[in-house]
MDAnalysis code that builds the backbone (N, CA, C; Angstrom):
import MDAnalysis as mda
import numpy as np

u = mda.Universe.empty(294, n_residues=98, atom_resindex=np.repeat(np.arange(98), 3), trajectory=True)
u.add_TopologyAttr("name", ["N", "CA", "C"] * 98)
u.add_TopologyAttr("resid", np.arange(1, 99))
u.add_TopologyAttr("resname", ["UNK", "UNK", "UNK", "UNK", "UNK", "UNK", "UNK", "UNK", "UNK", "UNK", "UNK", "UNK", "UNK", "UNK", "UNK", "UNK", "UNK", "UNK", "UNK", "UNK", "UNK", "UNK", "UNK", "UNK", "UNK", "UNK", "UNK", "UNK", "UNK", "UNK", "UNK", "UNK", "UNK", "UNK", "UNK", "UNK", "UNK", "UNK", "UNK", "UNK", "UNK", "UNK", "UNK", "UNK", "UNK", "UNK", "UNK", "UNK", "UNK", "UNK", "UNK", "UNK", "UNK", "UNK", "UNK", "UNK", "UNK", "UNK", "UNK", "UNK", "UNK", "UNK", "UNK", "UNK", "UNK", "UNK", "UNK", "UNK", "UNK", "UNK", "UNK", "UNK", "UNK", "UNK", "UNK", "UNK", "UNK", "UNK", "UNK", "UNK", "UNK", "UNK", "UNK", "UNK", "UNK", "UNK", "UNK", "UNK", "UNK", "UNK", "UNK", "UNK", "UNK", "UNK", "UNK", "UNK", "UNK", "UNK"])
u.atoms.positions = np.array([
    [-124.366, -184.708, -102.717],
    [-123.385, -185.698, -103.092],
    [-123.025, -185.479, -104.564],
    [-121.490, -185.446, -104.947],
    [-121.244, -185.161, -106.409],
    [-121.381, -186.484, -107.285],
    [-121.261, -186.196, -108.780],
    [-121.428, -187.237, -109.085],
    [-120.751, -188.884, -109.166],
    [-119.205, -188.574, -109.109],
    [-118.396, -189.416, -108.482],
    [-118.579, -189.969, -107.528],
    [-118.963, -189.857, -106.320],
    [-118.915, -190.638, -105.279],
    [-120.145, -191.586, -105.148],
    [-121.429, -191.127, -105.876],
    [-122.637, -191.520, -106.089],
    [-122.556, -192.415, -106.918],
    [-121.811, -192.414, -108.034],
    [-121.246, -193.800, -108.838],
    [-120.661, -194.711, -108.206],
    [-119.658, -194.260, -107.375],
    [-119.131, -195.721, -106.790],
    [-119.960, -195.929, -105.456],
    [-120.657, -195.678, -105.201],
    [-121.877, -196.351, -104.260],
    [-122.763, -197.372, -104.665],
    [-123.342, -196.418, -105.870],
    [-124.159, -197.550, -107.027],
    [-123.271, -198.347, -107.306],
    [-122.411, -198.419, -107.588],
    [-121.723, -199.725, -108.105],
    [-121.098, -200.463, -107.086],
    [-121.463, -200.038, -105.900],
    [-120.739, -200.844, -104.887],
    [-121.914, -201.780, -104.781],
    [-123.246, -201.093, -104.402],
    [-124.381, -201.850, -104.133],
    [-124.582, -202.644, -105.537],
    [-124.581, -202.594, -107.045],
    [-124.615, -203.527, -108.028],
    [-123.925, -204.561, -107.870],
    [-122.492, -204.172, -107.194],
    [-121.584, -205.816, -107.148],
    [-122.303, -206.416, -105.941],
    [-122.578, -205.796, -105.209],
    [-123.644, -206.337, -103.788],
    [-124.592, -207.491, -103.894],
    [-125.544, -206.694, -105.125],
    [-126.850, -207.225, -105.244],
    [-126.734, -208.588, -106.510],
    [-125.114, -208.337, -107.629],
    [-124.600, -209.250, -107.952],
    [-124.068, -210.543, -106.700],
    [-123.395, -210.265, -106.062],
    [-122.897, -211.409, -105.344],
    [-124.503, -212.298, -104.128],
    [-125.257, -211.642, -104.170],
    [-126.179, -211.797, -103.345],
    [-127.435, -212.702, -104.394],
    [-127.123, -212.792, -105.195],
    [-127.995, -213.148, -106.513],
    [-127.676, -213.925, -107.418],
    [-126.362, -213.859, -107.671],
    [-125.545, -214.741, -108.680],
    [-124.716, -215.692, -108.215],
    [-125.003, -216.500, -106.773],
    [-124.318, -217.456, -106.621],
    [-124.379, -218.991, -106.976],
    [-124.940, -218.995, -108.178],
    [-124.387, -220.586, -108.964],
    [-123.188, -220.797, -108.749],
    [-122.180, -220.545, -109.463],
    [-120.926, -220.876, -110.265],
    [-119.966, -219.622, -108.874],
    [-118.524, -220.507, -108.447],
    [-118.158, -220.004, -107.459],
    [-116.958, -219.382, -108.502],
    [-117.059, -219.331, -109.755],
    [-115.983, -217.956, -110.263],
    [-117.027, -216.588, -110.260],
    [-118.251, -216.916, -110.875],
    [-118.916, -215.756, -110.396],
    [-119.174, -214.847, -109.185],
    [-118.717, -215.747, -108.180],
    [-118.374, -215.428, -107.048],
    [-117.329, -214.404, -106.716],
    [-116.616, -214.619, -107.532],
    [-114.632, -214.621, -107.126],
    [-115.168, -213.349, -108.246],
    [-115.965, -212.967, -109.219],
    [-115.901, -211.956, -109.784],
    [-116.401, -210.875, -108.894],
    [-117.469, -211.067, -108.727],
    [-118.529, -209.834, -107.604],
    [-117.588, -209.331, -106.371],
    [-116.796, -210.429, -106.173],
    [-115.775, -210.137, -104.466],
    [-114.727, -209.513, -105.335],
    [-114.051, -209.347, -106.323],
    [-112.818, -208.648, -106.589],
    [-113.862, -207.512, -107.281],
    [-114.976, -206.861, -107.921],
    [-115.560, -206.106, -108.402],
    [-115.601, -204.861, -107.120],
    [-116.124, -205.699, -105.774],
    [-116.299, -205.172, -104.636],
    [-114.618, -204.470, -103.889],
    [-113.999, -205.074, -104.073],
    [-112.771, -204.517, -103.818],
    [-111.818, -203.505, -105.079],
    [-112.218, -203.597, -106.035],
    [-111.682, -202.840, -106.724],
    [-112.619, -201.472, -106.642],
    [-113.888, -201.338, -106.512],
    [-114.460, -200.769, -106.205],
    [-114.239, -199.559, -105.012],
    [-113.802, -200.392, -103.488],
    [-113.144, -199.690, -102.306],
    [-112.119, -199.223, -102.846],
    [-111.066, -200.238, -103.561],
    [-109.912, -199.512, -104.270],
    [-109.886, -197.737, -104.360],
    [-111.552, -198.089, -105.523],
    [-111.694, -196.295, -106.120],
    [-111.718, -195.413, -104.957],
    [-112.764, -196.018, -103.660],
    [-113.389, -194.778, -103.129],
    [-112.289, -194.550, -102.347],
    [-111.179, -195.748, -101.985],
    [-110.481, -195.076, -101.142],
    [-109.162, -194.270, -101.913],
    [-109.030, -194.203, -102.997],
    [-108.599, -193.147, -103.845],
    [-109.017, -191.879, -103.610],
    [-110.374, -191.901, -104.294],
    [-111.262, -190.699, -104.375],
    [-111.273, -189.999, -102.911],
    [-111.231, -190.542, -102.098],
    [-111.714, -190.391, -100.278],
    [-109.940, -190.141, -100.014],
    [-108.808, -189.827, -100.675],
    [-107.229, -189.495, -100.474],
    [-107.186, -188.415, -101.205],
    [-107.691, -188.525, -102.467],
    [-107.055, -187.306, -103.034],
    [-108.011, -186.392, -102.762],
    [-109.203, -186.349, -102.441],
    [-110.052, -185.144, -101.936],
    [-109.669, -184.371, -100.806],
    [-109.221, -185.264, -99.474],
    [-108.789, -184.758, -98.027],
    [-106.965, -184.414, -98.711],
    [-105.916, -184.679, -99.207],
    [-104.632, -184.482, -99.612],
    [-104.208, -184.644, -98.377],
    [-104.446, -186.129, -97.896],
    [-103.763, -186.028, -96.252],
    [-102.563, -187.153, -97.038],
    [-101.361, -187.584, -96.665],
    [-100.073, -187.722, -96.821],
    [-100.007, -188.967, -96.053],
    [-100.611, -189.102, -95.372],
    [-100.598, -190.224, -94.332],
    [-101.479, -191.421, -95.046],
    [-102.673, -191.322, -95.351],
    [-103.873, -192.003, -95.927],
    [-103.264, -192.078, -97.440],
    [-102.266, -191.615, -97.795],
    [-101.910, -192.013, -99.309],
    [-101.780, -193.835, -99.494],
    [-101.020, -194.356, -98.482],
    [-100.462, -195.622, -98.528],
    [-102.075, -196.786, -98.545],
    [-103.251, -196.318, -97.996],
    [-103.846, -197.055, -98.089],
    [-104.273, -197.720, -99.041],
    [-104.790, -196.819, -100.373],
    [-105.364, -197.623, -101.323],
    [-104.477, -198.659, -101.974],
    [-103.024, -198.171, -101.593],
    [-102.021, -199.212, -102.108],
    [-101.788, -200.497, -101.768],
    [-102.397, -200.824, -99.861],
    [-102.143, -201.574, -99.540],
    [-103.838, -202.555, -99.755],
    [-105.019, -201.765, -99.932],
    [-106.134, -202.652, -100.288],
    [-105.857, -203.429, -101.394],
    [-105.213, -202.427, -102.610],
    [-104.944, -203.095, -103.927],
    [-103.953, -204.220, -103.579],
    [-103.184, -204.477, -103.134],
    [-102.126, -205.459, -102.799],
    [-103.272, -206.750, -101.770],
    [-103.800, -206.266, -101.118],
    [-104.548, -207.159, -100.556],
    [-105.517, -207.951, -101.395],
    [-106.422, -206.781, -102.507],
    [-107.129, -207.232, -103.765],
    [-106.687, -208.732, -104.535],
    [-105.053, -208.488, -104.628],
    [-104.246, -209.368, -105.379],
    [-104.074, -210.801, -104.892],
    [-103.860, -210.417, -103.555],
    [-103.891, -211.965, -102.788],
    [-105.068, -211.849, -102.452],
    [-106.457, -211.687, -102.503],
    [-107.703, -212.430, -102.482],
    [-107.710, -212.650, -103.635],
    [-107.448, -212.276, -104.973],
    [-108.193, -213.053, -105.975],
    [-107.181, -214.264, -106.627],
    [-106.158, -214.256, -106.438],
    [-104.775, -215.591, -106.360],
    [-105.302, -216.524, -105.707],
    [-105.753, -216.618, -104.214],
    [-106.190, -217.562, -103.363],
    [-107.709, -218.182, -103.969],
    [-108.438, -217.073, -103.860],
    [-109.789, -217.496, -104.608],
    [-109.807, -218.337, -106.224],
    [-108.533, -217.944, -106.812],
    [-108.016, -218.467, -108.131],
    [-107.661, -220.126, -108.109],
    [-106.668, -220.184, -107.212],
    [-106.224, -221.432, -106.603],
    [-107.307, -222.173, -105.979],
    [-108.054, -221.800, -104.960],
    [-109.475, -222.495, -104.801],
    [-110.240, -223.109, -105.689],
    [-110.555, -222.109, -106.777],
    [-111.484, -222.870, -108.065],
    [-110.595, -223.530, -108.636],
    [-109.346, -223.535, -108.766],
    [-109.069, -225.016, -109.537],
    [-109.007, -226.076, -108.965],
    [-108.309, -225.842, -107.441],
    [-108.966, -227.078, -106.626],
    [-110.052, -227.819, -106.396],
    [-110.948, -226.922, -106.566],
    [-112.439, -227.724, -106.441],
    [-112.707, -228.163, -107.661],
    [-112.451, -227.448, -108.442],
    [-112.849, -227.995, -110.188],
    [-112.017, -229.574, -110.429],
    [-111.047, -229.445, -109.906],
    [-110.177, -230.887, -109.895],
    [-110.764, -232.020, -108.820],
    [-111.109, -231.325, -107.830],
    [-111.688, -232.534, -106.640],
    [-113.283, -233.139, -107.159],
    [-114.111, -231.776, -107.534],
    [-115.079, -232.039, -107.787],
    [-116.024, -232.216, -108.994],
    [-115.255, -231.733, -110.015],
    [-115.092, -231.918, -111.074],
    [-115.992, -230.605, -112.044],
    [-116.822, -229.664, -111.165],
    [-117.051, -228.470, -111.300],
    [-117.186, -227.380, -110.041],
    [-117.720, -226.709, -111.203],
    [-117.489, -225.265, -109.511],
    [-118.533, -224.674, -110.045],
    [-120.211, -225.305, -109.663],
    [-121.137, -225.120, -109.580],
    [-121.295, -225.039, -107.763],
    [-121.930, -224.164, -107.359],
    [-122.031, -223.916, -105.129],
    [-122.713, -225.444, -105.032],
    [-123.861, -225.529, -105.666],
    [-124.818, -226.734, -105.197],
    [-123.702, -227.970, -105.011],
    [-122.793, -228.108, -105.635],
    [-121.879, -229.385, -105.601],
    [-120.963, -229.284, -104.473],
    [-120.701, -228.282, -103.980],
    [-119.500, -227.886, -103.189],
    [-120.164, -227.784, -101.511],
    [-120.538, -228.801, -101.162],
    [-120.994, -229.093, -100.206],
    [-120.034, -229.688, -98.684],
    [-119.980, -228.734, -97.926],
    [-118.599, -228.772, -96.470],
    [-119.018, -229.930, -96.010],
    [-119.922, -230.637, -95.801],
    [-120.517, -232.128, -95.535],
    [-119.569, -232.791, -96.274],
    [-119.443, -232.912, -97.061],
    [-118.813, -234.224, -98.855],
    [-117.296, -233.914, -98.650],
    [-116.909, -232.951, -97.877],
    [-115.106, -232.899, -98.235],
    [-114.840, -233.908, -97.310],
])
């Protein structure tokens, strides 16, 4: 395995073991999940321009576009809850209480 692709593995599994670990605060959340997708972003770059297939070009374009509307929605979420609940700590944000 070269060294590129072995980086974005490790760092796929760091935002991993971030989101799996760091769930207090639900922007920290919204960080580790767009870390994780910008991440696929790379490999599915790296995983296009290695094969030079013509067809698979459009993908990473359309994850990144997808990237954008998960982290808008997830954006809009935390201010909603920060307004309903008055923070965006997980322990408070309880599906029981809505």
């Amino acid at each position: 395995m070269t060294t590129i692709p072995f980086l974005l593995v490790l760092s796929f599994l760091l935002a991993l073991l971030g989101l799996s670990f760091h769930r207090i605060h639900l922007m920290s959340i919204l960080i580790c999940i767009e870390a994780i997708m910008l991440i696929l972003y790379l490999m599915m770059t790296v995983f296009t321009s290695s094969t030079n297939t013509p067809t698979a070009a459009i993908l990473p374009i359309l994850l990144l576009t997808l990237s954008a509307c998960e982290a808008a929605t997830g954006l809009s979420l935390l201010v909603a809850t920060s307004r309903t609940h008055g923070t965006d700590h997980m322990k408070a944000l309880n599906l029981l209480k809505c």
